[in-house]
N, C-alpha and C positions, 0 to 999 in steps of 0.2 A: 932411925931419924927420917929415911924415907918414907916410913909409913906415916910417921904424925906427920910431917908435912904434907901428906895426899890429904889427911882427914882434913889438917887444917881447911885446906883449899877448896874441898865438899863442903865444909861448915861455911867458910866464908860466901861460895854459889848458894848455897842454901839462903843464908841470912839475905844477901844482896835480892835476890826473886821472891820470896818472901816481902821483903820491902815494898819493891817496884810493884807489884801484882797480887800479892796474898797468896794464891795456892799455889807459885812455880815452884817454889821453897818445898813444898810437902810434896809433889810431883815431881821433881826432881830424887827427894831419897826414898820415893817409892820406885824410881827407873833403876837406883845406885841398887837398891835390893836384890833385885830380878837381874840386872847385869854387872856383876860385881866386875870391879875395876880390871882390869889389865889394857896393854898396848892396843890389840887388835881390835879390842869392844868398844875404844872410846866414840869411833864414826858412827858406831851402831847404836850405842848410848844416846851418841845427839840427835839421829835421828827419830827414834822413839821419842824420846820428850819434847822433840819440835812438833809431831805431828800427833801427841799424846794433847799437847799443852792445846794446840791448836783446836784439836775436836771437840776439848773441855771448855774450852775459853767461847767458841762457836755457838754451843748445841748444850753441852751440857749446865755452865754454871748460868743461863739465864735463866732456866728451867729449876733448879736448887733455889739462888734467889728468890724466889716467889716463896719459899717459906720461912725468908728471914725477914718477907717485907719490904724488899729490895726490886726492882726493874731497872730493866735497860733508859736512859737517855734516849732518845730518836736521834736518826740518823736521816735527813730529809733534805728536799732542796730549801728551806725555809728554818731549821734546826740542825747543827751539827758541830760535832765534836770537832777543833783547831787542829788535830791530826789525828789520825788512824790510831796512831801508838796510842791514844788514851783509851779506847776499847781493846784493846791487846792486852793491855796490862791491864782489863779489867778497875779503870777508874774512872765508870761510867754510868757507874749504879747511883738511883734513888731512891726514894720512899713513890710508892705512887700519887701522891700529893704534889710532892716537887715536880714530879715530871708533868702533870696535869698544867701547875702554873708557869711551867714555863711554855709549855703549848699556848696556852692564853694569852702568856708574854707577846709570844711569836706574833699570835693573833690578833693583836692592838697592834703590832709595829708594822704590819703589814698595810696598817690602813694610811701609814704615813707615809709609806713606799712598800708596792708589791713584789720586788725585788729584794727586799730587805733582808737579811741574813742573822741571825743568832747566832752566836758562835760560841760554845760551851767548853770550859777547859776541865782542871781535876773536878771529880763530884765526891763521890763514895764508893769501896768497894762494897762490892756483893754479899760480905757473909759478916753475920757479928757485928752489934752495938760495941762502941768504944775502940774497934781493932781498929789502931790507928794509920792513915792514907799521909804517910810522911812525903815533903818536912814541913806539910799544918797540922796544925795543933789541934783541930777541932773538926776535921772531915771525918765523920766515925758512928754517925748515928741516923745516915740516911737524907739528911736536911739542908747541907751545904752543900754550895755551888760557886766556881767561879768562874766569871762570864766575862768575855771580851769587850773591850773598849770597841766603839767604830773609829772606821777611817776612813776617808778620802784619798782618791789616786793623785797622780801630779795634775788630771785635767779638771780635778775636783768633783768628781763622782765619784756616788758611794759605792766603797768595794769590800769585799769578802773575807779580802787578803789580809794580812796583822803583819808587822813591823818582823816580829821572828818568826822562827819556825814552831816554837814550843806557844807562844802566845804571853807567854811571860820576860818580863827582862829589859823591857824596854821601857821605859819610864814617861808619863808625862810630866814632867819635872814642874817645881813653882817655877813660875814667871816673874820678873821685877816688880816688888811690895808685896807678894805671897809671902805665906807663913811657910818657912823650910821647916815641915815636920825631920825629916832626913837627915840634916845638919845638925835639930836637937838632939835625937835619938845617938846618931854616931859618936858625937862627943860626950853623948849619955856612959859611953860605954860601951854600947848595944853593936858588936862590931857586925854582926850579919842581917844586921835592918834593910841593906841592900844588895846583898850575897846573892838573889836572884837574877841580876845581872849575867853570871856565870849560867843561867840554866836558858839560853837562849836559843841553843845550838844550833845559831846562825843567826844573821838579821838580812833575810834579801830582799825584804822590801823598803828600803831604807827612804824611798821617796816619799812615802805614806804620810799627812798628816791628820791630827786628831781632829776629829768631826765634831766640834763643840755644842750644836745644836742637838744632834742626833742623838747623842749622849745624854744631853740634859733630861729628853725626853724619856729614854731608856730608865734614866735612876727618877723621873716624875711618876712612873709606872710602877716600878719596883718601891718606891717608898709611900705610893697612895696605894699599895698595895693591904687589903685587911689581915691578909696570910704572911705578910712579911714578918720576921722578925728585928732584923738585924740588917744592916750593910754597912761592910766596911771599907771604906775609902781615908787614903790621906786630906786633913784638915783644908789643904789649900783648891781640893777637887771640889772640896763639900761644899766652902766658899762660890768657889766658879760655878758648877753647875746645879745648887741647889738653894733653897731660899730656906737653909736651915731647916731641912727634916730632920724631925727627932730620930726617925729608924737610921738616919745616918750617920755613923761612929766613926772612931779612932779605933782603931784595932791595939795598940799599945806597943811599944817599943821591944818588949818581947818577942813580938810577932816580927813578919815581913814589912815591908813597905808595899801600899797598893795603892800605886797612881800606874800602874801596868795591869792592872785589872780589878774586877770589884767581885768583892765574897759578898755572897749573896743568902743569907737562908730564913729559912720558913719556922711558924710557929710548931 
């Protein structure tokens, strides 16, 4: 009994790093191999595959990626990932297209403010068409991206910062005479259209309001874009901030709600 409950609990670390990252999961029961379980081994064990996972995650799988077609995201004063942990877990990879246009993104918004910030959240992992970057349904072929909303501080300058710590979660909700996509959806049935709520882990910037200009300009960019293909935004954003671009969708009730950030991808 003790033994299948150890396995269980390796399968379950397995499945869970796997998930989060793609290779902890296979790096991990190649550590369990080499240091088969007992008492003494378990601090030895983690430390090997922290600083196994670490040298991989670093050095070696940007270097791998290059021949699945895959590149790192930039990491810059003017591009950058909404936290560290998304290149940790390796959900940071693109095609080198996407990462090209989003350089150029950067490069337009710069001329509207040199200060200006991009702020990139899940992309793709590194290895494998179709190996799916949960809980989206469509991160997996190098092409999708999803990008932060701007914001303004309490003195109304534009700042860096986002509502949570994850970048997701926080909602720009409709406003009185908007279309509640959310409200249909929920009573659709569809009960986790706003379960990203839960993935916020933390809101400390809570004075933060949405920069309605800045934005508008952001998705005028991204949808006179020739490389765009797709962006999806909730109905009542697409309203507010755009003058009905055709590349700007409803993602569908199946999916998440995204008036907490906008999926963004390339042909």
């Amino acid at each position: 009994m003790k033994t299948a409950i150890k396995f269980l609990t390796h399968l379950t670390i397995i499945a869970i790093l796997t998930v989060l990252t793609q290779i902890g999961g296979l790096l991990y029961g190649l550590v369990l191999l080499f240091y088969r379980p007992s008492e003494r081994r378990i601090l030895k064990r983690l430390v090997v595959f922290c600083g196994a996972y670490l040298v991989l995650t670093l050095w070696g799988v940007p270097y791998l990626a290059a021949y699945f077609g895959r590149v790192e995201l930039p990491q810059t004063d003017h591009i950058r990932a909404q936290s560290y942990v998304y290149r940790l877990c390796n959900r940071h990879y693109a095609t080198p297209e996407l990462k090209q246009e989003l350089e150029q993104l950067a490069s337009q918004l710069q001329k509207t403010d040199p200060k200006l910030v991009v702020v990139y959240l899940d992309a793709n992992f590194p290895f494998i068409d179709k190996f799916p970057l949960l809980p989206h349904l469509s991160h997996s072929d190098g092409k999708k991206l999803d990008l932060s909303f701007f914001y303004k501080d309490e003195f109304g300058r534009i700042t860096a910062k986002k509502p949570s710590r994850s970048g997701y979660g926080v909602f720009e909700s409709p406003e009185l005479g908007e279309f509640n996509q959310t409200e249909v959806c929920l009573n659709g049935g569809h009960r986790f259209y706003d379960k990203t709520a839960w993935l916020t882990f933390g809101k400390p910037n809570k004075q933060l309001t949405f920069d309605t200009n800045l934005n508008k300009r952001l998705l005028e960019l991204l949808s006179s874009n020739p490389k765009t293909d797709k962006i999806f935004l909730e109905p009542h954003l697409k309203h507010r901030l755009t003058n009905g671009a055709t590349k700007v969708r409803f993602q569908g009730c199946h999916a998440v709600r995204h008036d907490d950030h906008i999926h963004w991808q390339i042909k």
